[in-house]
Each structure stands twice: as structure tokens, then as C-alpha cells.
N, C-alpha and C positions, 0 to 999 in steps of 0.2 A: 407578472403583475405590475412591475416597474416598469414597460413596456421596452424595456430592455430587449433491369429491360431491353430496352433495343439497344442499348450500349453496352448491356454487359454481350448479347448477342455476336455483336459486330468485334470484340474483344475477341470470343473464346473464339473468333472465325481467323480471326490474327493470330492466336496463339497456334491453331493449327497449322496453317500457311506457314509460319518460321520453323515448324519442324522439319517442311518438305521442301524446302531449298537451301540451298547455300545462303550464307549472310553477305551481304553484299562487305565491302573493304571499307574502311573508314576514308572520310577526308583527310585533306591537312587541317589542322587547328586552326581557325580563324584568330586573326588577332585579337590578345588582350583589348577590353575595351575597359577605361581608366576609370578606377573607381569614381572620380570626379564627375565622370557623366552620369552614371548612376546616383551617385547619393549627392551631389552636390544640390544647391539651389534649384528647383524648376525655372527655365526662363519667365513665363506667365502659368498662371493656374487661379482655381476659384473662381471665373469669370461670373459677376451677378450684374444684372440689367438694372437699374434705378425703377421704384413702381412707377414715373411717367415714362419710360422709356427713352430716354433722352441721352441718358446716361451710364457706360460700361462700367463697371470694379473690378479689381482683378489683383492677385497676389503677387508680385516681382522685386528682385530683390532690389534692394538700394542700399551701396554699401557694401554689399555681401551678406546683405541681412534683410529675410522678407518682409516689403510691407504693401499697404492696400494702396493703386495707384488709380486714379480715376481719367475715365479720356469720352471725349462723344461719343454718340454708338455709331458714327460715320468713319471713326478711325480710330476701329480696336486697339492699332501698333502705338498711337500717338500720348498715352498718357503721362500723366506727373505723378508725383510721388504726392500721398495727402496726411502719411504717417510718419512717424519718425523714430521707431523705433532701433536701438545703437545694440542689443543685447540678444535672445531667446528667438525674434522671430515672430510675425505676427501667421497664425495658423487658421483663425476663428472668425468671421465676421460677417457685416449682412448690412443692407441698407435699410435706414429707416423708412416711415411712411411718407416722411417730410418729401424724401426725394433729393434732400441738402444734405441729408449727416448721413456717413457709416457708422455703424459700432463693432465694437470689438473686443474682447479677452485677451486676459494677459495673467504670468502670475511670474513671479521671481524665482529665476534657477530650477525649475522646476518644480516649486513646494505645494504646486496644486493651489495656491488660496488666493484664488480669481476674484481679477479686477473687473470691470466694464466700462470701456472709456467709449464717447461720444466724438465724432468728429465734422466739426463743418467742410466740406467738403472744398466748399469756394475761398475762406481765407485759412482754413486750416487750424482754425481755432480747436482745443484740444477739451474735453469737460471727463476728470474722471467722477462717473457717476458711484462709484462704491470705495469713497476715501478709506476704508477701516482698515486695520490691523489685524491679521490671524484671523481670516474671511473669508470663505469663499463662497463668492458670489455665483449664482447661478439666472439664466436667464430663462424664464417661466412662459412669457408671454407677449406676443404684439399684434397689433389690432391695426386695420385700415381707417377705424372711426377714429382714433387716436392719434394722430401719425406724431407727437408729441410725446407722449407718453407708450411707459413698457413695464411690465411688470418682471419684478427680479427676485429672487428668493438669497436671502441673508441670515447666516447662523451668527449675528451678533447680538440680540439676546442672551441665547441658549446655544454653544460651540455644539449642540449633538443634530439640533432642528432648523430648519430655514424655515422662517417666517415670507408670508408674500407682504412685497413692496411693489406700489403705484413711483414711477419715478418718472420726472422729466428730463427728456436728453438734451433739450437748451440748457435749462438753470439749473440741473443738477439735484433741488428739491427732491422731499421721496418722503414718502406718506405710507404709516402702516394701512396695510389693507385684508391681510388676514393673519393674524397671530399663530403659532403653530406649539400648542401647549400640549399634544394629544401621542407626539411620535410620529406622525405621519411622515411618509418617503415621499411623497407625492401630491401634486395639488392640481385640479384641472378646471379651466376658467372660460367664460363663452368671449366672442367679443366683445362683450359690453363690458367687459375685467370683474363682470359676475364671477367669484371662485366658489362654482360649485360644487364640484368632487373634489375627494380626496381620498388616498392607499395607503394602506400600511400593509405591513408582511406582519400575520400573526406569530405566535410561537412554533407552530409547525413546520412553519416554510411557506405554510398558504398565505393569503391575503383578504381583506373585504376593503369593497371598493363603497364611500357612502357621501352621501348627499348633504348640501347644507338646505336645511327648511326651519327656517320661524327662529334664528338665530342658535339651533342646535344642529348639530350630525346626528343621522340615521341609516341606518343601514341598507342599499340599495341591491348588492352584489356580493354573495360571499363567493371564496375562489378556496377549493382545496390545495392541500401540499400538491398534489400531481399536476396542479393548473397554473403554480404560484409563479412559474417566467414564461409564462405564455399567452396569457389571461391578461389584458390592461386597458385602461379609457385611452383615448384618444384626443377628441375632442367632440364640440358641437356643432350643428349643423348652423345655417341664418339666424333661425326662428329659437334655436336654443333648446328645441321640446323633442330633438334628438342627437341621441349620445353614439357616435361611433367607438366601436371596441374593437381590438384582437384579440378573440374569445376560443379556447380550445376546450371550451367544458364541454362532456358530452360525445367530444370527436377527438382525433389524436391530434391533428396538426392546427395551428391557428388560423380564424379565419377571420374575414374582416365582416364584420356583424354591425345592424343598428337595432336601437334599444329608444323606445318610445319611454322617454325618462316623466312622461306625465300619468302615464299608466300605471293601476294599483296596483296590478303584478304583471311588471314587465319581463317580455322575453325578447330573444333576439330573432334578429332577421338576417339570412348570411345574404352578405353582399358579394363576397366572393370567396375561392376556398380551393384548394389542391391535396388531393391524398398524400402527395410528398413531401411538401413544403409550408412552412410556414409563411406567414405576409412577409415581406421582406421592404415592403415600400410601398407607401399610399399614399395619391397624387387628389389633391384638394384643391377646388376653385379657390381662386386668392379673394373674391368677395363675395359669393354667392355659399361657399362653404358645403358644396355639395361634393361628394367622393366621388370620382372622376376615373381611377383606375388602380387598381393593386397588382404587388412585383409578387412574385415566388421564384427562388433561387434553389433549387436541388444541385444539378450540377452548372446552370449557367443560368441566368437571370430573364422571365421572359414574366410578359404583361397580360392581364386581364385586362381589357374595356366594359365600365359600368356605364360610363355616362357616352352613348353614342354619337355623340355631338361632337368626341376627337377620334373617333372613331378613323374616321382617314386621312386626321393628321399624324395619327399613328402606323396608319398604309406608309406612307408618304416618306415617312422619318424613319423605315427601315429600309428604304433603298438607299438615300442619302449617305454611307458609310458604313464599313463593317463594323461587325462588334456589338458588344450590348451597349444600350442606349441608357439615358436617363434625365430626367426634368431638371437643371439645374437652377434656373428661376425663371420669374414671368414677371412682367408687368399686371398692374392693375386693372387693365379693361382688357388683358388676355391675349391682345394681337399680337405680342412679341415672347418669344421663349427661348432659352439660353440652355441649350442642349450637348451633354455630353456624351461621346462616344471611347467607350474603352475597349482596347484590345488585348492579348497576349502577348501579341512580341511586335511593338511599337508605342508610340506617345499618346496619350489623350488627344484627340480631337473636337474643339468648342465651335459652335455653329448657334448664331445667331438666327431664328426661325421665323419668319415671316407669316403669320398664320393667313391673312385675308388672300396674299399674293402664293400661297404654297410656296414659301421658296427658301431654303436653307444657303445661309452666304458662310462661308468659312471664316472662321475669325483667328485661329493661331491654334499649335498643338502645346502642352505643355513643358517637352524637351526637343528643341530642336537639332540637338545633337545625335540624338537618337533616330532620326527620322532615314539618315544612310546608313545605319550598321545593323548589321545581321543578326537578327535576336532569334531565340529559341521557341517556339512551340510550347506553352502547357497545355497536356493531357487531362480531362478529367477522367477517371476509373471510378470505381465501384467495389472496394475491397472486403471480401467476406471475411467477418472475426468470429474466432474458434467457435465464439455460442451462436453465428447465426447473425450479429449485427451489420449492417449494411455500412460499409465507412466511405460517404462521397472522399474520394480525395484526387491531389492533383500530382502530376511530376514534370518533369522538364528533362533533356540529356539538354547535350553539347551538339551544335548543329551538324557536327560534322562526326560525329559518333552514333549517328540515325542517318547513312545513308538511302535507306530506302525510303524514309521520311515514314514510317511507320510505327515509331514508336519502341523499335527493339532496337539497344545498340547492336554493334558487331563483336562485341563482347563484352562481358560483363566490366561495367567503373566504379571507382570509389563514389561512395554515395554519403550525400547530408542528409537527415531526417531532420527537416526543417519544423518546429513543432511552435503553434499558435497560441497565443494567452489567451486569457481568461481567467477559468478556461470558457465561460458562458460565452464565447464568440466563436467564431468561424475564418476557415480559409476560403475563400473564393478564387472563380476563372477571372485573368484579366492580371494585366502588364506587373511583377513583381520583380521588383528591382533584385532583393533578396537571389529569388532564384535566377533572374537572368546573370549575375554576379555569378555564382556559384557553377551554373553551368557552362558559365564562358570560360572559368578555370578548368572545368575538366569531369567534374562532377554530376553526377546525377542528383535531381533534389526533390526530394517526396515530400509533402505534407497533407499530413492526414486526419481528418474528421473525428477526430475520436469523440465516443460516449459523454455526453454532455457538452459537446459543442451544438450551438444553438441554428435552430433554421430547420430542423429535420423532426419536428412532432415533438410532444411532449415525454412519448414512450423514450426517445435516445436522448433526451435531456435526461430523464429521471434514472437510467441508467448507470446515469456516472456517480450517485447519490451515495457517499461514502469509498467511492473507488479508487479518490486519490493515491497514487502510487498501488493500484491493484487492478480492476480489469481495463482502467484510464489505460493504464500503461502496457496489459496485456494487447489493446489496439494497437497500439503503436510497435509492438512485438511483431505481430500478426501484418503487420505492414511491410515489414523488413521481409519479413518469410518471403510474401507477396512478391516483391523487390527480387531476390535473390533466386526465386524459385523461377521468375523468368526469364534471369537471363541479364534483368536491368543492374544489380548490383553487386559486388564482388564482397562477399561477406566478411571480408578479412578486413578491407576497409571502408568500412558505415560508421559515419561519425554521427555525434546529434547536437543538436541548438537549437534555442528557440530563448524567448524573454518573458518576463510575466512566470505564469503557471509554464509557460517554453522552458523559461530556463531552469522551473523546478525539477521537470521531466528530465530534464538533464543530468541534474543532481542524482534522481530517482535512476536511469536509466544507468549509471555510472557504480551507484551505491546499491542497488538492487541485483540488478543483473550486468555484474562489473564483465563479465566475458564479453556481450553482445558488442557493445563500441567503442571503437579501434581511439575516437577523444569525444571530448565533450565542450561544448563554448555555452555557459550558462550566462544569460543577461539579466540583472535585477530577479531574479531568483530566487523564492524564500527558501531556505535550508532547512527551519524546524516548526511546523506546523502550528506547533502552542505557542511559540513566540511570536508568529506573525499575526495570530487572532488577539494575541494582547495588545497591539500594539499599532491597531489600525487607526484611522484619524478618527476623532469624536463623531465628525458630521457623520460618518458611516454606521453613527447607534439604530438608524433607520432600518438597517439590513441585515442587522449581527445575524436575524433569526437565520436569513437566507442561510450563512454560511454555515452556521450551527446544526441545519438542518441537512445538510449536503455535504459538508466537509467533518463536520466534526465538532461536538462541543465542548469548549476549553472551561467553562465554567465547572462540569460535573469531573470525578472521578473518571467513568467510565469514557467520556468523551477525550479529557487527557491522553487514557492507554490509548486510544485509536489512534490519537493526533501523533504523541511519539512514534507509536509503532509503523507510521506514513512519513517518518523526518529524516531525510537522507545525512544529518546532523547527525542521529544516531547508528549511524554505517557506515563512517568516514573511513572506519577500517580494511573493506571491504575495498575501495578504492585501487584499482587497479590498470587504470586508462589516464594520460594525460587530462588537464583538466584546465579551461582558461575559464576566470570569471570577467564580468566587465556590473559595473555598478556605477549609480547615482548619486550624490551623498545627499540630495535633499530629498531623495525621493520617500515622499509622507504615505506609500502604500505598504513598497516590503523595502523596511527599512536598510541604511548598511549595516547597522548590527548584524544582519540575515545574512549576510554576506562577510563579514568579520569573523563571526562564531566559526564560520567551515574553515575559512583561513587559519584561523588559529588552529584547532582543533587538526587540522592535515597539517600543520605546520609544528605539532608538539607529536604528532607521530611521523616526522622525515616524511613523510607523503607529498613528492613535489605539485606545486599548483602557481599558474600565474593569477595574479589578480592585479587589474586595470581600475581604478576609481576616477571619475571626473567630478571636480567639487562645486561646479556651476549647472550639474546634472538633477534630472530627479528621473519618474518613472521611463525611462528610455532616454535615450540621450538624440533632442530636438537639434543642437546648434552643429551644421553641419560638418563644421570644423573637426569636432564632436564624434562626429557617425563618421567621418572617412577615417579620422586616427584608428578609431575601435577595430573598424574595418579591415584597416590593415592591419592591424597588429591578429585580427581572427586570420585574416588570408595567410600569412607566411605559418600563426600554430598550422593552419588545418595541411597549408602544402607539405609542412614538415612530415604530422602523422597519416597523411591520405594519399601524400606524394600526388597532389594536381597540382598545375601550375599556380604561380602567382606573379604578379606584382609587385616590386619590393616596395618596401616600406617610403623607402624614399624621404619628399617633403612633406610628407600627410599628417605627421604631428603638427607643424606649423600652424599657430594660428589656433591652436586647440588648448583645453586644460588637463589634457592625461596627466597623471600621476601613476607610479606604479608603485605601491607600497611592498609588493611581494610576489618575487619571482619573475624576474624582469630575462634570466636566464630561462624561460623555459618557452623562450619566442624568439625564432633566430633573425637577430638583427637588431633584437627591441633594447637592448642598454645600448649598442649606438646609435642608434637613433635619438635615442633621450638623451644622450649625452652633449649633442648637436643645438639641444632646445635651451 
């Protein structure tokens, strides 16, 4: 509501085929490839066109720290720097209508409470358009008729609601334009910065989506609990008298539907739709505002054409380079499009698209380091869970532990279960620093789709509804099985990690089912279920139902006993596998308390545990400096208990704010290292 087969075939033909030959002998190990090229800086990325086309944007560091650098669109390589950003990183940004200014996000150390700065492109002049204090700004809306103006949504009224704000990107000015007294999560506006829908998430977990007419709301759309993250407005069409939706009412998976919003009793119309997959992406004229194409991603990302008129620009642009493709931007009258290519095992590829002339011109990849070293393969499978649930998931070996290039090592390796946040998101096919790291050490790395990751129907969303730490994590059981039942992983050593709801699984997999994994690397992590729903940021009063509805609700008695009886907090004892944490301290989602609480608590029962804090961090650690410390200090825990190779430690503190408040001893190498800093 927030708007948030032949393969298993060609599998079980594999499976049979390895029983009836010899396995072929492994390689030699390819060289270590340095954490630095992985997680370091991108050299270019984010490439976006100016809407006259004139003009490139594009992310690079300067300094050692990302900003937006602008250059002709005659010479990609050639540009300046137009930010100046000395801290975090510029991640977020887009060019106005003007054609002169970028804009851009920002927020301090991580604490999430976004800024929006304006930037002249030509002298560099800087305009932050959301001066406030304990803010976060979110960016609602921008219009071609407008190219001055943009609408912004501000919880500085009311810290729980964003109000819409009219704002200008010259003078900074900003004008209320829709007050937000009702709760709403959501607000949706035509071009003209008419705001005329708006969501909220009932008590249930469902939502209604309703109109503004004659200066009240009424209700347009209700959306049950089974529809409430799959069901959401999008936007409008030129004319404004139609509403595009991701609509799964009625069907299981979302599809993309239009809705004659002048109609007494509207209904939809599918525009497009997949029995497997959800929309995953939907490709909108930039003035004419007509929908043009929808993505569905099951195991890899492929396109629907609605609107026939790119019809074979889309021929065209699947010969151009391997890999799934994707719209990155366009100019304003359409001739030019800034097109990305992703792969598995190599860099981003950005192609500047000539529409009139058919002609793709290369523009740079995003690692050029990358572009000579031997990266691994991800596989996608299809793994069957004990009840029946289908789990897309993906794995990776080590290139030279798959000599037959088939998928089976030559014998079984220690293996990561790589596990994705949310948990309402998804792993996808396509270049994963994560895994190609992991596998270049020596490892096998699986990540798996479990129940209530999102993209696969509303049925395996609603699945995970209450599962936290129970049939959530039974998938992830059932994966291992998978894993080891073929051959890919050596049961003795299956480690698990992941951040977010990743790193809770952690917790869970370690304090549930302490036999299964040999360590565990928890990132930002919550520990105790009731303490993280207490303590989530105001602006999130929009959604508490979601949670309450799915997870667990901290308000009643009985929602409590659930929430403890799912808190790895309450099983410290149980603990029996090494255990590394790594934490943010500003992070305003799961607090460090979430991560303090376990420390102490294993640290008042001898229970050894490391834990990493960085106090310029918040939900994940952005400053790379940052991510390579972490990095290493995970590679030498994981080499110690999985025995794969690593990297030492090295210089990779440098330059960083690690701290280690506790158990600097249970990472070989890690107090000299610090001791060095």
C-alpha cells in the first residue's frame, strides 16, 4: 500500500549428471582480490542526463568522498566536481527541470533526518532548501511545468506526519501546500502539484487509498490486510482523470492497473501482470505521462512493452550488452536515454542511447578495477521449503572450486548464508560485491528469499506474517539442507550474516538453533523484538500498524509474549557458536541499545562475543572507510571459524572510526590492529 519450471527442470538434469561422473579437480585459487576494489569508492556511477540533454551527472569521489560531478554529454570522462561534500557521501540525487541545478540528500552520521540541498551547477552556488532541526525531509514530487519548484514532505509541525511542501530550488522559499492532520503514510500529486490521493495503513495491516474533493477526503480505494504491501497509487496520467496502481486485489501477484479516477465506481484495468512476479519497475513518459513498460523480476529482471512506440528500442538495447538492462534517465523530448547494464560477475555498464540515430555510445563502467579480475558466477535456484514454499534464491562458489563451470564444487566448502534485510525486500541477480568477496575467499554464499520477502505475490509476503524467528527462519534452515544435501556446502562449516532483519536472523539462527552455525557476523541487528517496536522514530507512527500486524504487537499483553518469545535477547544462554556484532550508534531504526543489551547480557554470562561500534555510523555503515574496517575485521572472524582464506587486516582501519568496546580478542589480529590507530 506504501508502494513499497524450466529451471528447476534443467537443475534436477544437473543433479543427475553429477551423480554419473567423476567431479572434475578443482583449480588453483585465484588471487585474493583487495577488499579496496570491492567495497571502496565506485570510480563513476549514478550517470543522469540533464532534461535538455546537454548535460551528464554522475557520482565520483573527490577527496575520497562521493560527490555529484557534472561534464557535457560529449565527454562523459571530463567532468568537475559541483559538490562539496568532506563527510558521509553523496548517495541520492537528480537533476532539476531547470537543467542548472542538481539536488540532493543528505543527513548527519547516519541519523536518517534528511536534508535537501539545491545546487547551481554553473557556479556552484549551494541552497539548503530544508534548514530544520530533527527533520526528515522527504522528497514527494517534481513536475516538468515547474522546473523551479518541487514538492517536499516535512514532519516539522508534527515529528510523527510529513506535511506537503511547494518549495523553491533558487530561493529556498516553501509554502505549505497540503497539511497532514489525518496520519497518512502517503500523499500522491498530478503535475499540476494538485495533491490528490492519499494512504494510510489501517489497523489491520490493510490500507485505503482516498481522494481529495471539495476540500475533504473520501474514500476511493480500500485495500485489505492480504493486499496492504502490494496494493499502492502511483501516479497520474497528463490529463490527471487516470490513476496508475500496483493493484494485487483479486489476483496474487501485483499488477500494474489504471483506474478512471472520474468514475462513480471505478475499477481497474491491468496494464500488465505476471503469475510470478510482482511489478518491479514502471517506465513513464517524462511529459506525456503515459506508462510505457513494466519490469517483473522472479529470478532475473525482464520487461513488458505497453506502449509500442519503444518497442524496438527495446529490440535494440538487448543486443547492446549482456545483462539486465534498465532506464536510468531521459531527457525531456525523449531522444536521449541513459541506460544501465548489470551483470553477475563484472561492473556496471552506462550507455548513453541515441533514440532518433539507434545508437548506444559507451560512456564508462562503474569499477574499473574490476573490469580484469575473475569474478564468480551467481546462480539462481529455486529452493523447495518443508511446506511447499518456493524460495527464488541465489549462490556463488569460488571460480576455481566449480571446474566444470556447472555449479557443483568438487567438494563440498565452508559456506556463508548470506541473509537480506527488511525483511519486506529482496535479493536479486546481478554484480554483489558481498558475494563476490566471500567467494573469492574460499566460500560458498547462498542468499535466500525467504517468506515475506517481497517481489513474489502477496501469498509469500503474507506468509511470513508473525514468523519472525519461526517459519522466516525455517527457510533459511531448509536452505542449508538444500546447500549441503548437494554437495555445495560442508555442514560443519555454514556460517550466517546478514544486517537489518540479516542481522537479527543471526541472532535467531545462533540463539534458536545454536547447533546449525559454525559463527555468526550480526550487522545493526535488533536483539529484543519489544524493545525495537518501542523505539522506532516518530515519523514511522505512519506504519506502526504494518508492523503490529506482521511482527508482532508491543502495545497489547498478548502481542508482548510473541514479541519475547521471537527475541534472541531472551536465549543468550543458548549461545554456542562465536558471534561478531558490528553496529551504528546513530542509527535512529534498531538502535545501539539493540545491540548493547546482547553484549551485556552474553558478557554477564562469560559468553564470548566481539562487538565492532562506529560512532559516525547509523543504519549500515555508508563511509567507506567504514565498510572496509568492518570488512576486515568479518574476513579474518569468518577465516578463523570457516578456515577460508583471508586478507589481513592490514591498513584497513585507517582512515575509519572503529571502536571496539568489547572483545577485541575474539578477531585474530584485531587489538593490533587498533593499537596501530
Amino acid at each position: 500500500m506504501l508502494g513499497i519450471g524450466a529451471y528447476m527442470c534443467s537443475l534436477m538434469f544437473a543433479c543427475a549428471a553429477w551423480g554419473a561422473q567423476e567431479a572434475a579437480r578443482p583449480a588453483a585459487p585465484d588471487p585474493l582480490i583487495p577488499r579496496a576494489v570491492l567495497f571502496g569508492n565506485p570510480d563513476r556511477a549514478s550517470p543522469q542526463i540533464s532534461p535538455d540533454g546537454k548535460q551528464l551527472a554522475y557520482l565520483a569521489p573527490l577527496d575520497g568522498v562521493l560527490n555529484v560531478f557534472v561534464t557535457t554529454i560529449d565527454k562523459p570522462e571530463g567532468g568537475k566536481a559541483v559538490t562539496r561534500d568532506k563527510a558521509r557521501g553523496i548517495r541520492q540525487y537528480f537533476w532539476a527541470y531547470t537543467s542548472g541545478h542538481v539536488l540532493y540528500i543528505q543527513d548527519k552520521g547516519g541519523d536518517e533526518n534528511w536534508r535537501v540541498y539545491s545546487v547551481d551547477v554553473d557556479t556552484g552556488a549551494e541552497k539548503d532548501l530544508t534548514p530544520l532541526e530533527n527533520t526528515a525531509a522527504r522528497i514527494l514530487a517534481v513536475s516538468h511545468k515547474f522546473p523551479r519548484e518541487i514538492l517536499i514532505g516535512l514532519n516539522d509541525r508534527k515529528p510523527e506526519f510529513h506535511d506537503v511542501y511547494r518549495v523553491n530550488i533558487v530561493t529556498g522559499e516553501r509554502t505549505l501546500a497540503q497539511p497532514n492532520d489525518e496520519g497518512f503514510a502517503r500523499f500522491v500529486s498530478d503535475d499540476d502539484y494538485r495533491v490528490r490521493m492519499a494512504a494510510r495503513f489501517t489497523p489491520d495491516g490493510g490500507g485505503e487509498i482516498l481522494r481529495a474533493a471539495a476540500g475533504k477526503w473520501t474514500d476511493f480505494v480500500k485495500v485489505g490486510n492480504e493486499d496492504g504491501m502490494t496494493t499502492s497509487a502511483i501516479g497520474f496520467d497528463k490529463a490527471g482523470s487516470t490513476l496508475y496502481m500496483l493493484d494485487s486485489r483479486g489476483r496474487d501477484t501485483a499488477a500494474l492497473v489504471s483506474i478512471n479516477v472520474d468514475s462513480a465506481s471505478p475499477s481497474p484495468t491491468v496494464l500488465a501482470s505476471d503469475a510470478r512476479a510482482d511489478v518491479d519497475d514502471v517506465m513513464i513518459h517524462p511529459t506525456q505521462r503515459n506508462v510505457q513498460a513494466a519490469a517483473f523480476n522472479y529470478e532475473r529482471k525482464k520487461w513488458q512493452i505497453i506502449d509500442k512506440s519503444i518497442q524496438a528500442d527495446f529490440d535494440y538495447l538487448q543486443t547492446v550488452a549482456d545483462g539486465d538492462f534498465e532506464i536510468a534517465s531521459r531527457t525531456l523530448d525523449d531522444s536521449q536515454w541513459i541506460v544501465e547494464y548489470v551483470l553477475d560477475d563484472g561492473p556496471v555498464r552506462y550507455y548513453r542511447y541515441d533514440r532518433p540515430a539507434r545508437k548506444a555510445h559507451f560512456l564508462f563502467t562503474n569499477r574499473k578495477a574490476l573490469e580484469g579480475v575473475k569474478l564468480a558466477k551467481m546462480r539462481p535456484v529455486v529452493i523447495p521449503a518443508r511446506d511447499g514454499q518456493k524460495l527464488v534464491s541465489y549462490y556463488t562458489l569460488p571460480t576455481w572450486a566449480d571446474p566444470g563451470r556447472d555449479g557443483k564444487p568438487a567438494s563440498p566448502l565452508p559456506m556463508v548464508l548470506f541473509v537480506h534485510g527488511g525483511p519486506w525486500a529482496r535479493d536479486e541477480w546481478g554484480l554483489n560485491a558481498y558475494q563476490q568477496w566471500l567467494a573469492n575467499r574460499g566460500y560458498a554464499v547462498l542468499s535466500v528469499n525467504y517468506r515475506g520477502s517481497t517481489g513474489f505475490g502477496k501469498k509469500f509476503i503474507n506468509a511470513g506474517n508473525m514468523e519472525w524467528a519461526g517459519k522466516m527462519h525455517n527457510d533459511l534452515l531448509d536452505a542449508v539442507e538444500w546447500a549441503v544435501g548437494r554437495g555445495i556446502a560442508d555442514r560443519a562449516r555454514v556460517g550466517i550474516m546478514g544486517g537489518s532483519y540479516g542481522g537479527y536472523a543471526t541472532l535467531v539462527g545462533l540463539t534458536f538453533t545454536p547447533e546449525v552455525f559454525a559463527c555468526g557476523v550480526d550487522i545493526v541487528g535488533p536483539s529484543n523484538l519489544e524493545t525495537l517496536l518501542n523505539s522506532i522514530p516518530p515519523y514511522w507512527a505512519p506504519i506502526v500498524n504494518l508492523f503490529t500486524s506482521r511482527v508482532g504487537d508491543h502495545r497489547t499483553e498478548e502481542g508482548r509474549k510473541l514479541l519475547n518469545a521471537r527475541s534472541p535477547l531472551n536465549r543468550v544462554d543458548r549461545i554456542r557458536r562465536p558471534l561478531l556484532i558490528g553496529q551504528g550508534a546513530n542509527d535512529p531504526r534498531v538502535k545501539q541499545s539493540e545491540s548493547d543489551q546482547i553484549v551485556r547480557a552474553m558478557s554477564e554470562k562469560k559468553i564470548p562475543v566481539g562487538y565492532v561500534l562506529f560512532p559516525d555510523e547509523g543504519h549500515g555503515f555508508a563511509r567507506p572507510e567504514n565498510r572496509m574496517a568492518f570488512n576486515a575485521v568479518t574476513e579474518a572472524f569468518l577465516a578463523e571459524h570457516l578456515k577460508g582464506r583471508y586478507e589481513p587486516i592490514g591498513e584497513d582501519l585507517k582512515g575509519s572510526s572503529i571502536t571496539v568496546p568489547h572483545g577485541a580478542e575474539q578477531v585474530p589480529g584485531l587489538k593490533e590492529a587498533m593499537a596501530k590507530e
